[in-house]
C-alpha positions as CSV (number, residue, x, y, z in Angstrom):
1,X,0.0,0.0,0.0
2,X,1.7,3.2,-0.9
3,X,1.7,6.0,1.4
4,X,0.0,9.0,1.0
5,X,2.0,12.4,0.9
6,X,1.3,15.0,4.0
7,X,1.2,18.6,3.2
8,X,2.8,20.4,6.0
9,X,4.0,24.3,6.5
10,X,7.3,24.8,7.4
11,X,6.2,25.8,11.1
12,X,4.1,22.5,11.2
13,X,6.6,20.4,10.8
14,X,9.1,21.8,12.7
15,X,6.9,20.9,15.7
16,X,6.2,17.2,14.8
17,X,10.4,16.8,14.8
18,X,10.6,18.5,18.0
19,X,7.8,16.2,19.4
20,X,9.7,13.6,18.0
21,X,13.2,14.8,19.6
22,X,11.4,14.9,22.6
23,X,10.2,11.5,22.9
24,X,13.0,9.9,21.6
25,X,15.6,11.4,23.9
26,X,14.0,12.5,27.0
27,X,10.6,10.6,27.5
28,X,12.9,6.9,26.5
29,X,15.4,7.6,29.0
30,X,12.4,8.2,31.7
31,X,10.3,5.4,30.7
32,X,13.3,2.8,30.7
33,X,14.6,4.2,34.1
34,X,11.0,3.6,35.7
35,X,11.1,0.1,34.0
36,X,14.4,-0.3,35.7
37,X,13.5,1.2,39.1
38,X,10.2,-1.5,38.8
39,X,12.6,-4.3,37.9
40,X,14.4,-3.7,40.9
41,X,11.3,-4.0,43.2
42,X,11.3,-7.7,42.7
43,X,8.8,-10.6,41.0
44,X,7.5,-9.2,38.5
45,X,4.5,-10.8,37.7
46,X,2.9,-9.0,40.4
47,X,4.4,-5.8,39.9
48,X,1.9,-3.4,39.3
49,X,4.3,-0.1,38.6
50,X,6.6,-2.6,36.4
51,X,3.2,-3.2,34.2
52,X,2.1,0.1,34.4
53,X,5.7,1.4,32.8
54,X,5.8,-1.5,30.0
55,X,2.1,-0.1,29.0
56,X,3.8,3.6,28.9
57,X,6.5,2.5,27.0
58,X,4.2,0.7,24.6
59,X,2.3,3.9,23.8
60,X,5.8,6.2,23.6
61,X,6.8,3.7,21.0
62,X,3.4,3.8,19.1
63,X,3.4,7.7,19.1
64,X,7.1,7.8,18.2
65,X,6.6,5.0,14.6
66,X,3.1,7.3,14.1
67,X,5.5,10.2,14.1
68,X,8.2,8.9,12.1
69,X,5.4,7.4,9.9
70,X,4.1,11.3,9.5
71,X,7.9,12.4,8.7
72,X,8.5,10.4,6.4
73,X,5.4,11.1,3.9
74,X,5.7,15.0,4.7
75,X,6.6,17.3,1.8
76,X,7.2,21.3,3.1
77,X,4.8,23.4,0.8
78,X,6.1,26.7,-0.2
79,X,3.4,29.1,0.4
80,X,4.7,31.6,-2.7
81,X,4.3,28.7,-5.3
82,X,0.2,28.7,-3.8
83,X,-2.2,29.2,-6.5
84,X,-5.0,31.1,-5.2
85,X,-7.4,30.8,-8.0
86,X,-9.3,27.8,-6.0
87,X,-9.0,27.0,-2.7
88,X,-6.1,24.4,-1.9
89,X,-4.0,23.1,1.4
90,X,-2.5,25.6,2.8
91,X,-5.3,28.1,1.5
92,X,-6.6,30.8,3.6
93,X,-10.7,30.9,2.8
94,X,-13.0,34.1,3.8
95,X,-16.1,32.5,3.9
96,X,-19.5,34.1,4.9
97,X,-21.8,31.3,6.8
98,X,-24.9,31.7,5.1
99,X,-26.5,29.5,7.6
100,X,-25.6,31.7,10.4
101,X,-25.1,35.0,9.3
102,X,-21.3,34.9,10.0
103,X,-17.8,35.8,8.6
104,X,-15.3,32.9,9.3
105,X,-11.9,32.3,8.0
106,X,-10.3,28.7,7.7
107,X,-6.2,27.9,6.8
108,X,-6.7,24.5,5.2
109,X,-4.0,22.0,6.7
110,X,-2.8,18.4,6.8
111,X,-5.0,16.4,9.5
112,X,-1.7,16.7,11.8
113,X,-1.4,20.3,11.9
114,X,-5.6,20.9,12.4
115,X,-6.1,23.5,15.3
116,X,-9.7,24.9,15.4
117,X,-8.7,27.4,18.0
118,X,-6.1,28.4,15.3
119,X,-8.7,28.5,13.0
120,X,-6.5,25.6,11.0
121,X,-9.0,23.0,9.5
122,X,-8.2,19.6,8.2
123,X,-8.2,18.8,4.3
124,X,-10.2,16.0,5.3
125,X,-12.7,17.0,7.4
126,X,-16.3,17.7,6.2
127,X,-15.6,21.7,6.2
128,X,-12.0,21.5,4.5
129,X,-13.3,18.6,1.6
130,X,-16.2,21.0,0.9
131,X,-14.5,24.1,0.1
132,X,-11.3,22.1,-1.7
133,X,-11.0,22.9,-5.4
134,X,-13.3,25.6,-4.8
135,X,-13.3,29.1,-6.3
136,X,-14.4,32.7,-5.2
137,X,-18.0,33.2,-5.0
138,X,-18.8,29.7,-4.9
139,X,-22.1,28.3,-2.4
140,X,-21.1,25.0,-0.8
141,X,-23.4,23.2,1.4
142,X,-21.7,21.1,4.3
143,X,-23.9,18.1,6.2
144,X,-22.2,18.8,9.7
145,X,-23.9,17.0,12.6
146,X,-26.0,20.3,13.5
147,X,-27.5,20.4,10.3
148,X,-26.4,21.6,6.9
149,X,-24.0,24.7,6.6
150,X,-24.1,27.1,3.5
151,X,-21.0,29.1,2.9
152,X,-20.2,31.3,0.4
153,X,-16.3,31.7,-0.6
154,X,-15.6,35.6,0.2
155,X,-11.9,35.7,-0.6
156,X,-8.6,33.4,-1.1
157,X,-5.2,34.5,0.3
158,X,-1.9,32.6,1.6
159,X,-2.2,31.9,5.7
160,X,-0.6,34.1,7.6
């Protein structure tokens, strides 16, 4: 199964190799020193804080090959190459929320990089796949859970 390519900003995924760093050479060396410290308690097979450190260092490792797995299908986009005739990843969209009456503005981004507080949607969620390929003045209609959303494309610029 080939793996599919993730869009990242530069910013983006400089933090995903920092979260990386992190776990791989500060959170290892803690999880394998409270393995060690529960080793040293004794029989094992009733060793609660030995368990409870092998299940730590089973999710460390998952997030860490997730991570690499990320890394290794990401591809930096360069913001100045965006074409901003329809909207695309990395997109900034000006919408108007016909349903509620509402200016809203969206950066498109990889699933990894999403941050609604940011106001940094996923590609892939209902919102983003909507208003992808999308030009100015364009209607969409969204099914969210709350109902359907109409929104009308107001503007395209590069996120800031």
């Amino acid at each position: 199964m080939a793996a599919d390519v993730q869009y990242f900003t530069r910013e983006g995924l400089e933090k995903i190799q920092k979260e990386l760093d992190y776990l791989k050479n500060v959170k290892r060396r803690e999880v394998s020193k409270q393995i060690q410290e529960a080793r040293e308690k004794g029989d094992l097979s009733e060793n609660a804080e030995y368990d409870a450190a092998k299940e730590a260092q089973g999710i460390l490792e998952a997030r860490i090959a997730h991570l690499e797995s990320i890394l290794a299908r990401a591809q930096v986009l360069d913001t100045d190459d965006l074409d901003l005739s329809k909207v695309r990843i990395l997109s900034t969209v000006h919408i108007e929320n016909l349903t509620l009456n509402k200016e809203q503005r969206y950066t498109l981004v990889s699933e990894a990089e999403a941050n609604l507080q940011e106001g940094k949607i996923s590609v892939t969620s209902p919102v983003g796949r909507a208003l992808l390929g999308r030009s100015v003045g364009e209607v969409v209609e969204v099914n969210v859970p709350v109902g359907v959303l109409r929104l009308k494309i107001k503007k395209i610029t590069i996120s800031d």
